[in-house]
KEDRENFI-883379 format. One record per residue: residue number from 1; residue in three letters; x, y, z of N, C-alpha, C, CB in turn. Coordinates in steps of 0.02 Angstrom, whole numbers, plus 50000, padded with zeros to 5 digits. Glycine has a CB too. Layout:
BEGIN
     i    aa     n_u     n_v     n_w    ca_u    ca_v    ca_w     c_u     c_v     c_w    cb_u    cb_v    cb_w
   NUM   ALA       X       Y       Z       X       Y       Z       X       Y       Z       X       Y       Z
...
% end
This chain:
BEGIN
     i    aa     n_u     n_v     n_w    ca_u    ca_v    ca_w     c_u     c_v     c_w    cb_u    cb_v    cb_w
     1   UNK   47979   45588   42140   47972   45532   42096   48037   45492   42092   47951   45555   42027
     2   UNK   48079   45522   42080   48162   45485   42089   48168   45429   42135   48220   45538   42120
     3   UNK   48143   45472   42196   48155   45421   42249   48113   45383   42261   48168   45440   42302
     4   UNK   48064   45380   42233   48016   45324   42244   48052   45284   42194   47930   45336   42232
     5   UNK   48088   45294   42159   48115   45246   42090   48155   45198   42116   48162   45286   42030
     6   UNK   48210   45236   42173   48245   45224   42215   48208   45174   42263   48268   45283   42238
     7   UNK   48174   45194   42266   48119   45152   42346   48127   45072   42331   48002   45172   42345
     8   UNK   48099   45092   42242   48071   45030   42207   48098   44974   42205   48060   45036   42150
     9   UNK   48159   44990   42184   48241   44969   42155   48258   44907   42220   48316   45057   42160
    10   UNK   48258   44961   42288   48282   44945   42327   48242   44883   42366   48296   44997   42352
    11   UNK   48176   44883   42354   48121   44822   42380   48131   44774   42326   48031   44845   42385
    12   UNK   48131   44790   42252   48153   44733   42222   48213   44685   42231   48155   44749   42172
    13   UNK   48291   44739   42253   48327   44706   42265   48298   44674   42328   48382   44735   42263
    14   UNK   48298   44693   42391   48289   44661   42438   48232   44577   42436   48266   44720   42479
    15   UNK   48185   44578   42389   48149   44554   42373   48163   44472   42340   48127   44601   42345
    16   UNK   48203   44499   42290   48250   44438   42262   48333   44421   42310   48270   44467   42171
    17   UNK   48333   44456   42375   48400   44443   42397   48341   44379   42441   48460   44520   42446
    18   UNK   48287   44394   42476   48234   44347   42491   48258   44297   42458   48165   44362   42473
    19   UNK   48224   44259   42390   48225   44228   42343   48280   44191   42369   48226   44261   42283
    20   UNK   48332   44221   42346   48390   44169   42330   48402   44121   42389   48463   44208   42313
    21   UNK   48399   44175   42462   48427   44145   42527   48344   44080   42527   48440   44226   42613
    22   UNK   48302   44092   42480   48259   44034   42499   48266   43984   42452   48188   44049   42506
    23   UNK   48307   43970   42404   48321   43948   42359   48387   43901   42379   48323   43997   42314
    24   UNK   48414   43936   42400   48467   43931   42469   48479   43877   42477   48448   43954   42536
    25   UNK   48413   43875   42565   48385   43835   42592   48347   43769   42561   48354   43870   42620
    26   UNK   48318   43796   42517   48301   43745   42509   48345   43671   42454   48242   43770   42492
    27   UNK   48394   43707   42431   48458   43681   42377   48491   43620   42462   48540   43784   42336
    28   UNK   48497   43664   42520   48532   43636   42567   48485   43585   42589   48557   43683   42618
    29   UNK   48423   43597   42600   48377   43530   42622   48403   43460   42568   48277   43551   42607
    30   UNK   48381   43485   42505   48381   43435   42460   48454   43391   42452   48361   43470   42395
    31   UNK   48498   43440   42480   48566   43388   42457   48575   43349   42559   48671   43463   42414
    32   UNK   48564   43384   42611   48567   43335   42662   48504   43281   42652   48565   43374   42735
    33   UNK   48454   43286   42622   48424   43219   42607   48464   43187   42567   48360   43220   42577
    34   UNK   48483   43193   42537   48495   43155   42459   48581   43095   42496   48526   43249   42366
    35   UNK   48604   43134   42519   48672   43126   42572   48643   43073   42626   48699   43210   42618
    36   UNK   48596   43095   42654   48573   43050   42704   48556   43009   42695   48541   43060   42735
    37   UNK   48520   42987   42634   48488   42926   42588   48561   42871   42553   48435   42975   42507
    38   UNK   48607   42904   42542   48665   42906   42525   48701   42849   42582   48689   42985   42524
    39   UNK   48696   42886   42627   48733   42860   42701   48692   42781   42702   48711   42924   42788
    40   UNK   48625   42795   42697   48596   42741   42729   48598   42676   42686   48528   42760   42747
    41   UNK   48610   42691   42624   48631   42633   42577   48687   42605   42596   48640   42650   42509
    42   UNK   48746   42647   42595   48806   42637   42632   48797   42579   42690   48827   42709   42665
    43   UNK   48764   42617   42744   48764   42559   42803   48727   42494   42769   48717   42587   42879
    44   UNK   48674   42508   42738   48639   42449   42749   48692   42374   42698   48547   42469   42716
    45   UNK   48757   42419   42661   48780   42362   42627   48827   42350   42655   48791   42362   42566
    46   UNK   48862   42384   42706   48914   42357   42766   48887   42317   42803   48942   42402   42812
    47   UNK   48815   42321   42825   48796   42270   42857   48774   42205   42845   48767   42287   42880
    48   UNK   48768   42191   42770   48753   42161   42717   48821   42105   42703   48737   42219   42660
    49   UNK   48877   42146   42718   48949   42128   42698   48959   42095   42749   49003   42179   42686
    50   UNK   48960   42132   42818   48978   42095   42896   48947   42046   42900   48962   42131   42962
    51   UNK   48872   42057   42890   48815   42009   42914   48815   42017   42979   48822   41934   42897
    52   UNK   48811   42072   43014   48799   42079   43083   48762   42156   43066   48875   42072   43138
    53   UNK   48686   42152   43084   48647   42208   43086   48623   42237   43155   48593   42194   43047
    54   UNK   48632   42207   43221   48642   42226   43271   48682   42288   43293   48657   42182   43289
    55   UNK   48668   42352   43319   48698   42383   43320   48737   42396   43394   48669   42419   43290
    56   UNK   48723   42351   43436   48743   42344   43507   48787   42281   43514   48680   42339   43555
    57   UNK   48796   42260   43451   48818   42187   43422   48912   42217   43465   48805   42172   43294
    58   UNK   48947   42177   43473   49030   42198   43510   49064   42202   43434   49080   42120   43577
    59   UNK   49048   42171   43377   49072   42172   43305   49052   42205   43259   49070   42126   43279
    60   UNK   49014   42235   43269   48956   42295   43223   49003   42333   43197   48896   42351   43269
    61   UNK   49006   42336   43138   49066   42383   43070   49055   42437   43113   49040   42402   42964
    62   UNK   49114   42453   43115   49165   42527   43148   49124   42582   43085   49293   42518   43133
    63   UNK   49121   42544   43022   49124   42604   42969   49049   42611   42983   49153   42589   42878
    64   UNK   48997   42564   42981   48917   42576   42976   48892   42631   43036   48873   42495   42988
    65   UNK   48928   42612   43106   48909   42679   43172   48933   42710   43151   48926   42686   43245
    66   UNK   48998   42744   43118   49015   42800   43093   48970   42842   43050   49065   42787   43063
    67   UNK   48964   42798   42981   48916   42815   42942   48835   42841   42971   48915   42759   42903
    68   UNK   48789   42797   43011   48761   42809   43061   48726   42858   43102   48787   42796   43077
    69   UNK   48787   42889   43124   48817   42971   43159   48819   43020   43095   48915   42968   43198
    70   UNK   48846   42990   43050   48856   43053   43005   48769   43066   42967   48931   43032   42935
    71   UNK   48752   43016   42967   48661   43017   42933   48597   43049   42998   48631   42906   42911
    72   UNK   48623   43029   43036   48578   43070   43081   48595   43131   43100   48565   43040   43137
    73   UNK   48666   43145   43094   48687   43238   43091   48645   43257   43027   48791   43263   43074
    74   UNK   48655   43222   42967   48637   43249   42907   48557   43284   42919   48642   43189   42849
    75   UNK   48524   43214   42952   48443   43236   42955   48418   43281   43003   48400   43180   42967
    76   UNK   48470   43301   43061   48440   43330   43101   48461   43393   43078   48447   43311   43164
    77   UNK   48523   43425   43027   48533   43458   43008   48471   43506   42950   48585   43430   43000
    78   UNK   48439   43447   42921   48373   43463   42860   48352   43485   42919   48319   43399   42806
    79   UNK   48320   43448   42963   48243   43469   42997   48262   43539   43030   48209   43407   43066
    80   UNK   48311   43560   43051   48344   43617   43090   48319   43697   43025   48455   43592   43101
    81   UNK   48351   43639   42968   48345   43705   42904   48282   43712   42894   48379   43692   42825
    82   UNK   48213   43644   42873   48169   43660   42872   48141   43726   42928   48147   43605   42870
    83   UNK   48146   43715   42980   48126   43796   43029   48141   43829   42972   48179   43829   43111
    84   UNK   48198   43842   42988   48225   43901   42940   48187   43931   42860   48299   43871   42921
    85   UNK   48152   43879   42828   48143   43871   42748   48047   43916   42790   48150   43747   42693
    86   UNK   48028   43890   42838   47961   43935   42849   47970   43996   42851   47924   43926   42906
    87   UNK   48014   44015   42895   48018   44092   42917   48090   44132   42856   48047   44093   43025
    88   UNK   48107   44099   42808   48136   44125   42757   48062   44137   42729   48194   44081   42717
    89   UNK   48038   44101   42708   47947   44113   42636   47922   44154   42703   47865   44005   42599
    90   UNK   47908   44171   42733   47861   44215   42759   47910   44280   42759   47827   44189   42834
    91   UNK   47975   44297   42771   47992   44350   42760   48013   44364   42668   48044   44358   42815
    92   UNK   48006   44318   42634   48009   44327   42557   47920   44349   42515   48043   44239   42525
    93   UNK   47879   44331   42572   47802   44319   42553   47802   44433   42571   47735   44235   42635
    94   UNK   47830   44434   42632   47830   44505   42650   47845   44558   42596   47878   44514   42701
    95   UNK   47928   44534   42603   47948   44557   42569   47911   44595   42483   47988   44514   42576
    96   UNK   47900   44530   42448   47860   44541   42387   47793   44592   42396   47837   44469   42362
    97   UNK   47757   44586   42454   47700   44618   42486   47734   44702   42481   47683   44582   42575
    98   UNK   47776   44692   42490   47793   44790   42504   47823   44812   42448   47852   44818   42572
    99   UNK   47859   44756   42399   47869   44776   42315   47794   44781   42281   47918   44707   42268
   100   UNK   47756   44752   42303   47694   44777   42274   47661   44832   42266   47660   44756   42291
   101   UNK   47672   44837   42353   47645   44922   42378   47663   44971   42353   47659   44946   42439
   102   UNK   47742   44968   42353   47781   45022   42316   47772   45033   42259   47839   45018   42315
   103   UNK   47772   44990   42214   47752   44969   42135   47690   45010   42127   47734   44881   42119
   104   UNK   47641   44989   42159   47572   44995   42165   47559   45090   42159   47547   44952   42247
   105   UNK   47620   45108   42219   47614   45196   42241   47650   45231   42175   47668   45223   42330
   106   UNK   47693   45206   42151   47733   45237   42098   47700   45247   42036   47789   45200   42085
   107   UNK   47653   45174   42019   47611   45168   41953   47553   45230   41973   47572   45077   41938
   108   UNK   47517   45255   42031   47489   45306   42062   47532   45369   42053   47477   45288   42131
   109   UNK   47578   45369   42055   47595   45445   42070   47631   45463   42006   47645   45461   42141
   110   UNK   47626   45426   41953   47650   45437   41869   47576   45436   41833   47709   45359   41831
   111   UNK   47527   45418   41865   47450   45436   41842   47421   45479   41851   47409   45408   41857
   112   UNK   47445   45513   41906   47433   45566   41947   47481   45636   41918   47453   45540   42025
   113   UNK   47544   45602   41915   47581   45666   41864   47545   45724   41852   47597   45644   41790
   114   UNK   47553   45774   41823   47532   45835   41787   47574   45820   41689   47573   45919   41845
   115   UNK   47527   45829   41656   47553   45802   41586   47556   45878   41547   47492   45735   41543
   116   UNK   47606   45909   41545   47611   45961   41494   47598   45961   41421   47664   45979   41497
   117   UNK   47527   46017   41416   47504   46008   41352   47531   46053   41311   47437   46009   41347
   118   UNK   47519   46014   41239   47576   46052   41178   47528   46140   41180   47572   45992   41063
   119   UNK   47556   46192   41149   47530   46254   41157   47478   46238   41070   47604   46328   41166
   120   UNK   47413   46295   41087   47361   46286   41043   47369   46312   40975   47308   46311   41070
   121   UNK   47423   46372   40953   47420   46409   40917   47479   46380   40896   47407   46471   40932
   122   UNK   47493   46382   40814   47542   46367   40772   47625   46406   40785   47509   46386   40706
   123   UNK   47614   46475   40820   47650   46515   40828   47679   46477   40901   47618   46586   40823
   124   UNK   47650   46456   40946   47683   46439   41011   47690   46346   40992   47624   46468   41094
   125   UNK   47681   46308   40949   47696   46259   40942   47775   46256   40900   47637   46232   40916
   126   UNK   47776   46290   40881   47843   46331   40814   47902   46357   40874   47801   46432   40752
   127   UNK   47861   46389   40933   47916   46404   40989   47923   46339   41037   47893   46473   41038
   128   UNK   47879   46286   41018   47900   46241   41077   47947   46184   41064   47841   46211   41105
   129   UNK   47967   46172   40981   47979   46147   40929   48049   46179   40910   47922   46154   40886
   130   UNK   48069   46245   40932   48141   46269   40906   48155   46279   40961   48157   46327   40857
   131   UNK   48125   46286   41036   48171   46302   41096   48150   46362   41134   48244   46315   41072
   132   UNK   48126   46388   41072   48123   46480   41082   48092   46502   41134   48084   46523   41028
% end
């Protein structure tokens, strides 16, 4: 029984170490969008400023292709993590699946127990009661 306690412990931790690394991921999607959305305001008011929206233009803001480069790292960086955010929930979906099981065997084998009954006679309840 201990070690199934142990078992338990140890799928829960593992379970919520799941969690977080998907929590993670997905904290990292939300801020390279948010960054990338970020960027693209950026360009679109340098180009706004220049007045040259051509990007093959010979005068095209140094800062907007920069910016640019840095927004399409950003997005290809999300879509890279998205992979990642599936096969994190399917090993967090697992995970929880075998805290169940375990859960499931432990709540079984404390039902299953043997329950020691108090003794019938006043005389062996009097000895179970002082030690004796």
């Amino acid at each position: 029984m201990k070690s199934l306690d142990t078992l338990i412990r140890l799928k829960r931790f593992q379970a919520e170490e799941k969690r977080r690394h998907l929590a993670q991921i997905e904290t990292m999607i939300a801020e390279f969008d948010r960054m990338s959305r970020d960027l693209e305001r950026e360009i679109e008011a340098e180009e706004q400023r220049s007045g040259i929206t051509d990007t093959q233009h010979f005068a095209y803001s140094t800062y907007a292709r920069a910016a640019a480069t840095r927004r399409d790292n950003m997005r290809r960086s999300a879509d890279e993590l998205k992979g990642q955010l599936s096969e994190a929930r399917l090993a967090h979906d697992e995970a929880l699946d075998e805290l169940k099981k375990m859960e499931a065997l432990g709540e079984r084998e404390r039902v299953e127990a043997p329950v020691e009954m108090p003794p019938r006679n006043i005389a062996g309840r009097a000895r179970a009661v002082l030690g004796a």
